[in-house]
DOLOMI-206414 format. One record per residue (C-alpha): residue number from 1; residue in three letters; chain; x, y, z. Coordinates in steps of 0.1 Angstrom, whole numbers, plus 2048, in hexadecimal, padded with zeros to 3 digits. Layout:
     i    aa   ch    c1    c2    c3
   NUM   Ala    A     X     Y     Z
...
This chain:
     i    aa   ch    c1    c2    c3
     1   Unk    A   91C   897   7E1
     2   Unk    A   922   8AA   801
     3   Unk    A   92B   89A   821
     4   Unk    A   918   891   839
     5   Unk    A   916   86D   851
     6   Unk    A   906   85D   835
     7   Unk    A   925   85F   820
     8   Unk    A   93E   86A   83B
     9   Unk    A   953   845   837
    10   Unk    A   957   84C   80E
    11   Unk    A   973   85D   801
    12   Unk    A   96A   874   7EA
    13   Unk    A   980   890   7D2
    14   Unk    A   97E   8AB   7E5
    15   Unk    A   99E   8C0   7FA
    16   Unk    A   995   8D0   81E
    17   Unk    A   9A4   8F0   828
    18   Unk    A   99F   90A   848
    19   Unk    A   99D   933   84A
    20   Unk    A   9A6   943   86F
    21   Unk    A   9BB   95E   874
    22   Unk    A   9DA   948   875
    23   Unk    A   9D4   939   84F
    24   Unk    A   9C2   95B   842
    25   Unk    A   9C2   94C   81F
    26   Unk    A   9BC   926   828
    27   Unk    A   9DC   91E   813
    28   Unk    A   9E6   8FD   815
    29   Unk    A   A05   8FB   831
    30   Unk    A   9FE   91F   839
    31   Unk    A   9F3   920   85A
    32   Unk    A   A02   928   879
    33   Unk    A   A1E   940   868
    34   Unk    A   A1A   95E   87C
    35   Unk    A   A36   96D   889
    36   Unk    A   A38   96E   8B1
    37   Unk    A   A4F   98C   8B4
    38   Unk    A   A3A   9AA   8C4
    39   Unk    A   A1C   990   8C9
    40   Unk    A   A15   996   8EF
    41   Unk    A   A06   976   8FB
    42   Unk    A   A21   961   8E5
    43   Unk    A   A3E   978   8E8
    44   Unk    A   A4B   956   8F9
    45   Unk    A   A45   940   8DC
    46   Unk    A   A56   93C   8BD
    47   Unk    A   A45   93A   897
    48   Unk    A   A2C   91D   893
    49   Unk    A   A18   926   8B7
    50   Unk    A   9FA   938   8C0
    51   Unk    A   A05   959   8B7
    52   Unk    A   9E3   965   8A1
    53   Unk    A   9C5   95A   8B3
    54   Unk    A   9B1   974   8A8
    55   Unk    A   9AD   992   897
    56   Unk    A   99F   9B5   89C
    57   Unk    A   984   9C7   88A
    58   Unk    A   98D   9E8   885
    59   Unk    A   96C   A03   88E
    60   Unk    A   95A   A0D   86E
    61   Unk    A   96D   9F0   85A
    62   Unk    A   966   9D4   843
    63   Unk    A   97B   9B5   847
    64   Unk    A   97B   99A   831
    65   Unk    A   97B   97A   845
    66   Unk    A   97F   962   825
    67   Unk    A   984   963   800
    68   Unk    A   984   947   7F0
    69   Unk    A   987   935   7CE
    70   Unk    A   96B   91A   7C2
    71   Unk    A   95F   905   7BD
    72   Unk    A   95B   8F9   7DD
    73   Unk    A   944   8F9   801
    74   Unk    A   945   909   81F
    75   Unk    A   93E   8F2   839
    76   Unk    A   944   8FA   85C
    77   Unk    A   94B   922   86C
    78   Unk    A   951   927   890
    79   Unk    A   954   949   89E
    80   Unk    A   953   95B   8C1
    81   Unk    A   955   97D   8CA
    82   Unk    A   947   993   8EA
    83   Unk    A   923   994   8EB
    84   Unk    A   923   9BC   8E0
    85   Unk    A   92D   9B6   8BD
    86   Unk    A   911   99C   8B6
    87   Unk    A   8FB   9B8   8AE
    88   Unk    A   911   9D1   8A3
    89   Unk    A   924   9BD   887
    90   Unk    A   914   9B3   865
    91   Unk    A   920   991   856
    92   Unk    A   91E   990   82D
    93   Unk    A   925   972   817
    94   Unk    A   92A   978   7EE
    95   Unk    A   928   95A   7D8
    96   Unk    A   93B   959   7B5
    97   Unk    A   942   97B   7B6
    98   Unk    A   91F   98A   7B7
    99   Unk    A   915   9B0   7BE
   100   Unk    A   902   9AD   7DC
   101   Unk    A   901   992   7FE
   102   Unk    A   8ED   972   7FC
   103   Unk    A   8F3   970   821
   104   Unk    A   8F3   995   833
   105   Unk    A   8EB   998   858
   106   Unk    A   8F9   9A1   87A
   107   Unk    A   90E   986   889
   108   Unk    A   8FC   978   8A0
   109   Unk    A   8D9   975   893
   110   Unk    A   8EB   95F   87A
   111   Unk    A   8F6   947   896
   112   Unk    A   8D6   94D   8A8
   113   Unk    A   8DF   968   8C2
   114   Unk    A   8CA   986   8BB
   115   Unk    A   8C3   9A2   8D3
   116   Unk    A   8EA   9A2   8D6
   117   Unk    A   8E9   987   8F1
   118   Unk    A   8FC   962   8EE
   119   Unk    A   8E4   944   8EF
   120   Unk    A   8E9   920   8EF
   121   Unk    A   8E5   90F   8D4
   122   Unk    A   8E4   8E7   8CA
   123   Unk    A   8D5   8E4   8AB
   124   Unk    A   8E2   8D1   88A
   125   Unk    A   8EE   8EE   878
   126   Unk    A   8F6   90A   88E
   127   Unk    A   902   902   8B2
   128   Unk    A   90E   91F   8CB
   129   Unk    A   924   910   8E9
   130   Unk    A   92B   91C   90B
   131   Unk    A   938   938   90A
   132   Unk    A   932   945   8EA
   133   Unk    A   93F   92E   8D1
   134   Unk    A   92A   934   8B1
   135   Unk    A   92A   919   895
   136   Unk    A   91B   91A   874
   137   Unk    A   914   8F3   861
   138   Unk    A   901   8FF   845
   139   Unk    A   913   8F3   827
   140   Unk    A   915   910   80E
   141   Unk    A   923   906   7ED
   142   Unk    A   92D   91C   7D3
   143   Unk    A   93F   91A   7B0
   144   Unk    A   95A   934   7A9
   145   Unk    A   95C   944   7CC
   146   Unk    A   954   94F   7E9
   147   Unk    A   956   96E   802
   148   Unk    A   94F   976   824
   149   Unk    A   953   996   835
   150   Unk    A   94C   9A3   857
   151   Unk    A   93F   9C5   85E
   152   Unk    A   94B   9DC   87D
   153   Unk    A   92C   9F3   883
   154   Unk    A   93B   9FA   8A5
   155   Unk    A   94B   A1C   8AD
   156   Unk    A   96B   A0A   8BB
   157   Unk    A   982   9EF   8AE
   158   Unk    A   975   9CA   8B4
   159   Unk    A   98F   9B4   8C6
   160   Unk    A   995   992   8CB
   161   Unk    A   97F   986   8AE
   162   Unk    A   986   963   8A9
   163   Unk    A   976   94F   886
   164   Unk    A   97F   932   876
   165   Unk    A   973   929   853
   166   Unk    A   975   903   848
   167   Unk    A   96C   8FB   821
   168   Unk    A   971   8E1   808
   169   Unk    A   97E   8E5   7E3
   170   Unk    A   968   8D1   7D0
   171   Unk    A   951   8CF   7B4
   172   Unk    A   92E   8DD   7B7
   173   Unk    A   915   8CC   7A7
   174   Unk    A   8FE   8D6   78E
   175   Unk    A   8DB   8D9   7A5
   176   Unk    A   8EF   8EA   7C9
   177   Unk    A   8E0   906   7CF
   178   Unk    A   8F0   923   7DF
   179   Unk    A   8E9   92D   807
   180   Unk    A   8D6   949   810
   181   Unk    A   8CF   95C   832
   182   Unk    A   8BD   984   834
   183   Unk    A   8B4   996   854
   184   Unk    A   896   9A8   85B
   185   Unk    A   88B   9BC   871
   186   Unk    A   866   9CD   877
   187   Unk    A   84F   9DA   899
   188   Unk    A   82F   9CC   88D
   189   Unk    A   80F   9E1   892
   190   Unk    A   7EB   9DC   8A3
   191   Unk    A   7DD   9E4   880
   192   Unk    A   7F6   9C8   873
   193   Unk    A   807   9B4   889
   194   Unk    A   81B   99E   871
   195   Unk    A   83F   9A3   86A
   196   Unk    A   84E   994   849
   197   Unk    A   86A   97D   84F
   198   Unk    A   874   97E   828
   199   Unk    A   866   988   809
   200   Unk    A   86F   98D   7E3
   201   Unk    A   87E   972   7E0
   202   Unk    A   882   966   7BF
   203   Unk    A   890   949   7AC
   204   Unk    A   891   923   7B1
   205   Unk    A   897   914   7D7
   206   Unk    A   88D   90A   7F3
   207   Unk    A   888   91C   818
   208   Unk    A   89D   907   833
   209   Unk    A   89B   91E   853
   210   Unk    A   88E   936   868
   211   Unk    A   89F   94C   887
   212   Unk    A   88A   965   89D
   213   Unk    A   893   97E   8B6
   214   Unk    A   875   990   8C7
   215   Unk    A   871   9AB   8E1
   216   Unk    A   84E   9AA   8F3
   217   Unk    A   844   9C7   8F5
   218   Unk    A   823   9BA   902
   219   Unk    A   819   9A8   92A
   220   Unk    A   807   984   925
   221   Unk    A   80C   96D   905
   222   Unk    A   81E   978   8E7
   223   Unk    A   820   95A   8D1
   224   Unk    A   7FE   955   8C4
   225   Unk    A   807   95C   8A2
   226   Unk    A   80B   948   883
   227   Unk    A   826   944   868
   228   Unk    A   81E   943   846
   229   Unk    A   830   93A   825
   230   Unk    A   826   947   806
   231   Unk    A   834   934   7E7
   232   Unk    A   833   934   7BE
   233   Unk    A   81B   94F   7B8
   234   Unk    A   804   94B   7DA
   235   Unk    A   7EE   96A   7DD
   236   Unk    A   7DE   975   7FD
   237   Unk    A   7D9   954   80F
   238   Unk    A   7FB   93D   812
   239   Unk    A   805   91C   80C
   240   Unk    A   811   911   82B
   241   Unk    A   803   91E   848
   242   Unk    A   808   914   86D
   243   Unk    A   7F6   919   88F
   244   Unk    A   807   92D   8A4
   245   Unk    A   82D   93C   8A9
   246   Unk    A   833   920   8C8
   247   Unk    A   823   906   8AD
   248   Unk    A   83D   910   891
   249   Unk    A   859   90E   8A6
   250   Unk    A   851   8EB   8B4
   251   Unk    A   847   8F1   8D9
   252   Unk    A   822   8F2   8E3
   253   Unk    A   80E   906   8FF
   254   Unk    A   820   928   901
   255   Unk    A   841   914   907
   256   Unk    A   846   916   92A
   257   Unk    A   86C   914   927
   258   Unk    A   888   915   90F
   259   Unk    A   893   8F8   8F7
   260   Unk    A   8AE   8F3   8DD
   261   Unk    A   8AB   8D3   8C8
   262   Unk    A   8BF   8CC   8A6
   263   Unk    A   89F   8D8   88F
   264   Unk    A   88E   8F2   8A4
   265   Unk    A   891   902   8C7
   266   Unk    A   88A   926   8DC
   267   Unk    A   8AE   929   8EE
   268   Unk    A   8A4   94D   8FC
   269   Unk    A   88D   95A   912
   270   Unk    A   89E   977   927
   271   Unk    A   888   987   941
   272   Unk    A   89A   9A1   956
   273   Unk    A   884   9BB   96B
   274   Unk    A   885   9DD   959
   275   Unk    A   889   9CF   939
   276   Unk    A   872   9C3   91A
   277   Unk    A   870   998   919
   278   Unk    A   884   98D   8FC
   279   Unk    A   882   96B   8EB
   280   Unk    A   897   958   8D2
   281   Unk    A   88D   93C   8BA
   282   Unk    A   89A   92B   89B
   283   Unk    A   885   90C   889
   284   Unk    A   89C   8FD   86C
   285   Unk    A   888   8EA   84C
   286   Unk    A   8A1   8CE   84B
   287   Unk    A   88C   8AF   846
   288   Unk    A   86F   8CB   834
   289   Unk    A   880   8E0   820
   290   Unk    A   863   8F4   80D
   291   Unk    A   86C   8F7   7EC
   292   Unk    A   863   913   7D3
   293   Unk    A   869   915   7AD
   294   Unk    A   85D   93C   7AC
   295   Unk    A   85A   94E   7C7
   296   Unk    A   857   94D   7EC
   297   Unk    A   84E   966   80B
   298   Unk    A   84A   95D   832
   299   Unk    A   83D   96E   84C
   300   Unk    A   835   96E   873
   301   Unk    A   817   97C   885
   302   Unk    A   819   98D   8A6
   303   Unk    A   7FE   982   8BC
   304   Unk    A   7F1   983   8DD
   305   Unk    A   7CE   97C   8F4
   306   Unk    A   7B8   993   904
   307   Unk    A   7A6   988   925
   308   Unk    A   789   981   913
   309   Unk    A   79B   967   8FD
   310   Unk    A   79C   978   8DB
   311   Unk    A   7BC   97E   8C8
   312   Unk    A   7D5   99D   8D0
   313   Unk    A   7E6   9AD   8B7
   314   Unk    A   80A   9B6   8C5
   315   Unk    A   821   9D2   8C0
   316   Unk    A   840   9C1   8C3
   317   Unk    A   866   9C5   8B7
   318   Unk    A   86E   9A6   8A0
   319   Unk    A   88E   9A0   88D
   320   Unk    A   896   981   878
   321   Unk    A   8AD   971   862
   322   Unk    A   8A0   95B   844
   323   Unk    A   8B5   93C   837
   324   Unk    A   8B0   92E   816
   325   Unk    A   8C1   922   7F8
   326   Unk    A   8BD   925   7D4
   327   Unk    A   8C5   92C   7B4
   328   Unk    A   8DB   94D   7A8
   329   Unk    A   8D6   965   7A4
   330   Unk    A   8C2   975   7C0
   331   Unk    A   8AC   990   7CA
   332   Unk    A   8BF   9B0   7D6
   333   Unk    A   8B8   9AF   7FF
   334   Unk    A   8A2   9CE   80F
   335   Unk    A   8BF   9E7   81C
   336   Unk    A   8CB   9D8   83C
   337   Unk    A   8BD   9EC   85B
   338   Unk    A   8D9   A05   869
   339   Unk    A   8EA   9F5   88C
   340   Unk    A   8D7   A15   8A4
   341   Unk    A   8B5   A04   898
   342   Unk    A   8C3   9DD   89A
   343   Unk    A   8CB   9E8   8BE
   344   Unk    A   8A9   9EF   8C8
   345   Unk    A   8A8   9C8   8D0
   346   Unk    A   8CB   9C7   8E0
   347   Unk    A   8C7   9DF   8FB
């Protein structure tokens, strides 16, 4: 049993412990043993104070943020960082030692700032404060350990990156399944305006949340379109299928305004004269998880009006980021798209 304010007064068998770059290993009593001798800022201060804050990516590198021993559950991650590297680093979690990412995506489309530009968020599990402060509260559980690494795409070194990590060492039980999150990224067509927001996957699970960034590309309406879910060997026509893209992530009428709720919101809509309208919303499946035994796929259409109040097919720039969980092991992800073409939506 995880916690949660259901069970939040129980005291169950479990120990809590905290990553940041001054406890890099979460040991027990090892934070906060950095020495201050050189340290600029706490060249003033003796062992035991702020001295290590934060830590720099070096350009090109990857830096492993935690490693970690099961079985146990992440539970909380905060991290801030200037607004450049949302797009330009590439966040990767390995579970029990596997080959390749259950979770692989640049940093802030996990946290639900895509197009490389901070938005507010106040949902349940994901929440990103004034100004910048990125937090993750989807528990991930996992059984003999866990990694996560952070990817500097960037041409220079990335300062001031500050993270913490907070996890419990626990027992797992037998039905967790393990978290999940890919990022996608298409320019839909007139001949088929749909862009798939995951696909292949295979195994037992269930689908818990969706994040959209989209560049318009198009004047008038873009959010005609409909999401679909395909599940457990559904051929052309889907299970689940909704009405419309403002529908699907709970607003109504072409929105009108931005909205961030704890299930479902669209934080973003930046218009700035001489450049393309772009949007941001998430919808999480927290009450409606949609469970799959076999297989599932989801995709988004892109679609407009004409005058003469017919449909619009849309060329427009969508990238999105998938969050399941399930059973190992997974589907290898489609290769991840290089940062020059992620930064087609960031500029």
């Amino acid at each position: 049993m995880f916690p949660s304010l259901n069970n939040l007064p129980l005291l169950q068998d479990f120990e809590t412990r905290s990553i940041s770059a001054e406890n890099p290993d979460g040991a027990k009593g090892g934070g906060a043993k950095a020495d201050s001798t050189g340290q600029d800022a706490a060249r003033l201060l003796g062992r035991g104070w702020k001295v290590r804050p934060c830590i720099t990516l070096p350009a090109g590198s990857t830096t492993t943020l935690a490693d970690i021993q099961g079985p146990g559950c992440i539970t909380h991650i905060w991290i801030t960082v200037e607004p450049r590297a949302l797009a330009e680093c590439v966040l990767r979690f390995r579970w029990d030692g596997e080959d390749t990412p259950s979770i692989e995506t640049p940093l802030g489309d996990f946290f639900c700032c895509g197009h490389g530009l901070r938005a507010k968020i106040n949902s349940l599990p994901v929440a990103v404060n004034p100004s910048g402060g990125m937090n993750c509260y989807w528990p991930m559980p996992f059984r003999k350990s866990c990694e996560i690494t952070i990817e500097n795409q960037r041409g220079v070194d990335q300062g001031c990156f500050f993270y913490q990590v907070d996890y419990a060492l626990r027992d797992v039980p037998a039905e967790a399944a393990y978290f999940h999150a890919q990022f996608r990224q298409s320019t839909t067509t007139r001949e088929c305006p749909e862009h798939v927001i995951l696909d292949g996957v295979k195994g037992d699970g269930q689908y818990v949340g969706t994040y959209v960034a989209w560049n318009q590309f198009s004047d008038g309406w873009w959010g005609e379109g409909e999401v679909k879910f395909y599940l457990d060997g559904d051929g052309e026509f889907p299970t689940y299928c909704g009405t419309g893209t403002e529908d699907y992530f709970g607003g109504a009428w072409g929105f009108g305004e931005t909205f961030s709720t704890a299930f479902m919101g669209y934080p973003l809509w930046f218009k700035e004269e001489g450049r393309v309208p772009k949007h941001g919303l998430y919808r999480w499946h927290i009450c409606d998880a949609i469970r799959f035994r076999q297989d599932f796929k989801a995709t988004i259409q892109a679609l407009g009006w004409w005058p003469e109040g017919v449909y619009e097919a849309l060329t427009d720039d969508l990238a999105s980021v998938g969050y399941w969980y399930q059973r190992e092991p997974h589907a290898p992800f489609p290769t991840l798209p290089d940062k020059y073409h992620r930064l087609r939506g960031a500029r």
